[in-house]
C-alpha positions as CSV (number, residue, x, y, z in Angstrom):
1,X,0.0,0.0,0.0
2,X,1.2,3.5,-0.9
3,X,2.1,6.1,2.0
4,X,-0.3,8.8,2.1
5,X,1.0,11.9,2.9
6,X,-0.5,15.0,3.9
7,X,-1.2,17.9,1.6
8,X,-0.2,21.6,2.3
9,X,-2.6,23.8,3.7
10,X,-4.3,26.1,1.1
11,X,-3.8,29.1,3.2
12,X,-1.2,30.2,5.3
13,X,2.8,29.7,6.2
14,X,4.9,27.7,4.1
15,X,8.8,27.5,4.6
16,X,10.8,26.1,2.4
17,X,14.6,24.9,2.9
18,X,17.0,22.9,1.4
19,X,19.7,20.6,3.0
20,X,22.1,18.4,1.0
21,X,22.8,14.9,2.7
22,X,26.5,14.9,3.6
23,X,28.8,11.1,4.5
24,X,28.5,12.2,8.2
25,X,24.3,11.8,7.7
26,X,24.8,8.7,6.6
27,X,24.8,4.5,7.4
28,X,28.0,2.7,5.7
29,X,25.6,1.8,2.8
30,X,25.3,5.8,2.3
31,X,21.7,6.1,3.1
32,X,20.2,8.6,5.6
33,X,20.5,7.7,9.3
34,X,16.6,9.0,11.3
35,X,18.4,10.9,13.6
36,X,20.1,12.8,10.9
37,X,17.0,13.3,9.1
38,X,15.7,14.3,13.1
39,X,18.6,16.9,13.3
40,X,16.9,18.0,9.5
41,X,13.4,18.6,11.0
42,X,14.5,20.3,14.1
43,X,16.9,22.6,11.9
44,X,13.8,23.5,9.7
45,X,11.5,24.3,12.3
46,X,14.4,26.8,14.0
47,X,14.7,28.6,10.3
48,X,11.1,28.9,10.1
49,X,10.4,30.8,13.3
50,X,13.4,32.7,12.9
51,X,12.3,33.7,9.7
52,X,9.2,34.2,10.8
53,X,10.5,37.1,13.3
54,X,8.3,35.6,16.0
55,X,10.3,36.4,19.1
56,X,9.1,34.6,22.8
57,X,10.4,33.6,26.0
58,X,9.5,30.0,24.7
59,X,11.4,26.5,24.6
60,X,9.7,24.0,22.3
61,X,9.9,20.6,23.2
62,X,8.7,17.4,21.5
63,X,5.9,14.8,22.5
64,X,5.9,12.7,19.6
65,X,7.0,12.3,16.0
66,X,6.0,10.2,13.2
67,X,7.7,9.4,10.1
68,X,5.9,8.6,7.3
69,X,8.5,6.9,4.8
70,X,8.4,6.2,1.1
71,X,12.5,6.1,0.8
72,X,14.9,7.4,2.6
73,X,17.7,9.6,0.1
74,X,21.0,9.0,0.0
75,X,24.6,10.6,0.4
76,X,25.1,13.3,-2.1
77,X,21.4,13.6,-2.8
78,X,19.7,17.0,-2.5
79,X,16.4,18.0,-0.7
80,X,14.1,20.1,-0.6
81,X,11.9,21.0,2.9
82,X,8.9,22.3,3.3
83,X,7.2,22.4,6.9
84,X,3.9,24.4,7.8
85,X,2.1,24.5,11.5
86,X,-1.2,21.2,10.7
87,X,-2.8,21.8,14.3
88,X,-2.5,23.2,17.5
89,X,-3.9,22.6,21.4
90,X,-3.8,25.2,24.7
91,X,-0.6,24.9,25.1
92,X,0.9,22.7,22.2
93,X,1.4,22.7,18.4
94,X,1.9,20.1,15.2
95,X,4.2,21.1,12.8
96,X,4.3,18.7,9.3
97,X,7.6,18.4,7.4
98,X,7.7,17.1,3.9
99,X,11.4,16.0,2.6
100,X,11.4,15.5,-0.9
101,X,14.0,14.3,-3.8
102,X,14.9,15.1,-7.2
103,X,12.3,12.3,-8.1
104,X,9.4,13.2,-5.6
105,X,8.8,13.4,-2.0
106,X,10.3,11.0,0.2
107,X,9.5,11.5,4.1
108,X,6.8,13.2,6.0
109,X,6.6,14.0,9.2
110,X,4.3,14.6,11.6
111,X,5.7,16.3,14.8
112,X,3.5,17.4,18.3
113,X,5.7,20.4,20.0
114,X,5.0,21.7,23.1
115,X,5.4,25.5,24.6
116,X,7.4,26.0,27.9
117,X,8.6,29.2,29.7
118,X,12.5,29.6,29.2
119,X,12.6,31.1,32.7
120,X,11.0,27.8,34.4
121,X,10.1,25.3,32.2
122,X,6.3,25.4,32.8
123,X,3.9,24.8,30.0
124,X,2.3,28.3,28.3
125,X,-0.5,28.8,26.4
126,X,0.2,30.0,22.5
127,X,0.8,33.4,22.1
128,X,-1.4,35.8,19.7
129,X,2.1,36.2,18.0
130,X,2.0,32.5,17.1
131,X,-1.8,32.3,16.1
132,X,-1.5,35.2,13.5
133,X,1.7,33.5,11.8
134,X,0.7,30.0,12.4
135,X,-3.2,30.1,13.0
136,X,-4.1,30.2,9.0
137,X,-2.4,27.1,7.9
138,X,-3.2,25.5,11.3
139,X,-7.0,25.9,10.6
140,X,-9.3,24.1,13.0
141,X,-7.3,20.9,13.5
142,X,-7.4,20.1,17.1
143,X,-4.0,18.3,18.4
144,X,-3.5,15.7,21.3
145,X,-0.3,15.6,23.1
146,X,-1.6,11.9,24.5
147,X,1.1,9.3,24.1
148,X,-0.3,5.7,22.9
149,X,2.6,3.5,23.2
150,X,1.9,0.5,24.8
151,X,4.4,-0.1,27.7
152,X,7.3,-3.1,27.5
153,X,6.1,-6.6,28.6
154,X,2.6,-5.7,26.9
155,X,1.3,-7.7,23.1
156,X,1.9,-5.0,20.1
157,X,-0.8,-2.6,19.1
158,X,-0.4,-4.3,15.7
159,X,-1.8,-7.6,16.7
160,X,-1.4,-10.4,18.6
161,X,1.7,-11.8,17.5
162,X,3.9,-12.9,20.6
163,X,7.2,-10.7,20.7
164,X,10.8,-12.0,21.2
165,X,13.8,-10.1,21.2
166,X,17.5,-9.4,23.2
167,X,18.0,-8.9,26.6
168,X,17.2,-5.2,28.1
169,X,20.7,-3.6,27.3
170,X,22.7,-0.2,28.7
171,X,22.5,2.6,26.4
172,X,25.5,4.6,27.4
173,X,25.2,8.5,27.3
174,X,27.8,11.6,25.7
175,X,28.8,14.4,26.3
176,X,27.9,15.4,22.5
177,X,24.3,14.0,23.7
178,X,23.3,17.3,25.7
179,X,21.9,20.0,24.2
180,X,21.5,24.0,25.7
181,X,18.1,22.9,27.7
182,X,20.3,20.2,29.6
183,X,19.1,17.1,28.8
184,X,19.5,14.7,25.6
185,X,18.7,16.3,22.2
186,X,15.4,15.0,20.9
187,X,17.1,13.8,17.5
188,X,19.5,11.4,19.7
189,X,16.8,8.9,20.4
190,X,16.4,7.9,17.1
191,X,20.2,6.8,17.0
192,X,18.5,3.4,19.2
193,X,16.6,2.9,16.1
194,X,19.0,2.9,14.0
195,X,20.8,0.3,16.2
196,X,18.0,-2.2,15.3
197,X,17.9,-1.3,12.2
198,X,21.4,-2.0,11.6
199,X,20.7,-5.9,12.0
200,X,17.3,-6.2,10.9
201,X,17.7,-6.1,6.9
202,X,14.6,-4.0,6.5
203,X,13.7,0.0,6.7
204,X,10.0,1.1,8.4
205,X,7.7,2.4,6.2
206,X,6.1,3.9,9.5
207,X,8.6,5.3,12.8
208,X,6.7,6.9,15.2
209,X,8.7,7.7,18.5
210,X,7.3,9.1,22.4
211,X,9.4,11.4,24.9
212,X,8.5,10.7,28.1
213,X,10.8,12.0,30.1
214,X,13.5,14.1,29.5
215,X,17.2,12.3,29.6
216,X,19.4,13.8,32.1
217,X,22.9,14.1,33.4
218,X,22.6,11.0,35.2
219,X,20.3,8.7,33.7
220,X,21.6,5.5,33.0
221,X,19.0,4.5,29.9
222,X,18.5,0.7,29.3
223,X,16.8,0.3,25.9
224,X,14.2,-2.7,25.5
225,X,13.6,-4.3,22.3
226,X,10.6,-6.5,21.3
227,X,10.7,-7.7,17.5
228,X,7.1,-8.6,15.7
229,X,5.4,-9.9,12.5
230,X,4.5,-6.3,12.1
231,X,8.1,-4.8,13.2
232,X,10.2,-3.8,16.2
233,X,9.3,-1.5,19.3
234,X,11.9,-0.3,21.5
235,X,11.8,1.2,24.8
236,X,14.6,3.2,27.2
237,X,13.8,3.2,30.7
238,X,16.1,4.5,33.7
239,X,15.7,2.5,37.1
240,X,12.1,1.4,35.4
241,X,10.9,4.9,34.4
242,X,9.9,5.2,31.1
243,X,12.1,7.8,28.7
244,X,10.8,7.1,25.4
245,X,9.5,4.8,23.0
246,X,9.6,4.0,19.2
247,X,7.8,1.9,16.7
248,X,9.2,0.6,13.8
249,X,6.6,-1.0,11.5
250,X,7.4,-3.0,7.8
């Protein structure tokens, strides 16, 4: 079955980027890594509300992501971006990426952000500033910052296929991890991803992925891996707290 993606809003903010997939993006094979393409998404969203001149005490932090994949491009090959705002909530917005190649669009994606203060971290309602830039593409859509991930030990969402997969594992933390809000870059989970996809001989035509709870100096991640007829999900947990979650599905 073909990936549908979304189409851009008829009205409203469109920014458009380009990026140009370099060897340090890049599996041994030479096709894009997801937390390179993450570091891509992030990067476009930062141009846009620069560009936008839309200046707030704000931090914006991501719930979930999902990547809706057709291909993924490879080293040398040059993309085009476009991202717009789909939806927002009280205190939250969606912001939809579209990565095309040379030959057509590739990736979407499909990204919840929440709104905290800079001074203390508390979630703040959207701004009039961010309605008139982002309100028109936005429209009516309604957003949910709920998480849906089942949690490790339960059957897959995707049926009832029993699970198997490796031992829970340490996932050992860098410096070059940390970003300027102090804990683990958002883009830095999907490196676990790659992990299994390094072995599994097959690339997700659907990654979705969950934060939970923000990786500190300190944690000690263990990630969790149950493989399925429909795919892989993975799981990192500190001391049995939940950090995040990803689903990788064929």
């Amino acid at each position: 079955m073909a990936t549908t993606f979304r189409p851009e809003p008829r009205e409203g903010r469109v920014f458009a980027t380009r990026r140009i997939v370099r060897s340090t993006d890049v599996v041994p094979s030479g096709r894009l890594r997801l937390d390179s393409l993450a570091r891509y998404l992030q990067t476009a969203a930062e141009d846009d509300v620069a560009d936008s001149g839309l200046t707030e005490p704000v931090v914006w932090l991501v719930r979930r992501c999902e990547l809706r994949i057709r291909a993924l491009p490879s080293m040398g090959e040059r993309l085009a971006i476009r991202t717009f705002c789909s939806g927002t909530g009280p205190r939250w917005a969606e912001r939809t990426t579209t990565v095309s190649g040379p030959d057509g669009d590739l990736v979407q994606a499909s990204a919840v952000w929440a709104a905290v203060s800079r001074a203390d971290g508390r979630p703040v309602p959207l701004s009039e500033g961010f309605s008139r830039i982002y309100g028109p593409s936005a429209g009516d859509h309604v957003v949910s910052v709920r998480l849906s991930h089942p949690r490790p030990g339960r059957a897959p969402q995707d049926g009832n296929e029993a699970a198997s997969g490796p031992p829970p594992r340490d996932w050992p933390l860098r410096a070059t991890d940390f970003d300027t809000a102090g804990h683990v870059n958002n883009a830095v989970h999907w490196a676990a991803a790659e992990d299994e996809l390094a072995d599994a001989g097959w690339l997700p035509s659907l990654a979705e992925i969950e934060y939970h709870r923000a990786i500190g100096p300190g944690c000690r991640p263990q990630l969790i891996t149950a493989r399925h007829d429909a795919g892989t999900s993975l799981w990192l947990q500190d001391s049995g707290r939940l950090l995040a979650s990803v689903r990788l599905l064929r």
